[in-house]
C-alpha angles and dihedrals in degrees: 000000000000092000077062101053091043086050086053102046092050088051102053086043087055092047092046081053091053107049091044088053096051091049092052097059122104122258115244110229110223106261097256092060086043091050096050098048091051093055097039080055096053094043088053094048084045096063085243122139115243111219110183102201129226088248096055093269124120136192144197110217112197133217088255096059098262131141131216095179106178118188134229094259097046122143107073081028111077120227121234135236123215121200111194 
């Protein structure tokens, strides 16, 4: 009886582990949201200025007149750059 009691009582300790484990671990953002924060990271560090559009795209316009202009569903789909 008391093996039992001691069985139980681990159990409920390594389920406890477990559920407390699983709830500590990070969210994954979806890949667009990932995506986007990365690139909204690099623009900034770039000296670029972020511009987030009406339709869902951004875009990282450099000091030199380009474009990078990445889409709400990007990724898979792939950003453009524009050259003037």
């Amino acid at each position: 009886m008391a093996i039992a009691k001691f069985a139980g009582r681990i159990g409920a300790a390594v389920l406890t582990l477990l559920v407390v484990g699983a709830l500590a671990q990070p969210t994954r953002a979806d890949p667009q949201s990932d995506h986007k924060a990365k690139f909204k990271d690099g623009c900034k560090s770039s000296n670029g200025s972020w511009i987030e559009n009406p339709d869902g795209s951004y875009q990282c316009n450099t000091r030199s007149g380009e474009t990078n202009l990445c889409f709400k569903d990007t990724p898979p789909k792939p950003c453009v750059h524009k050259k003037l």
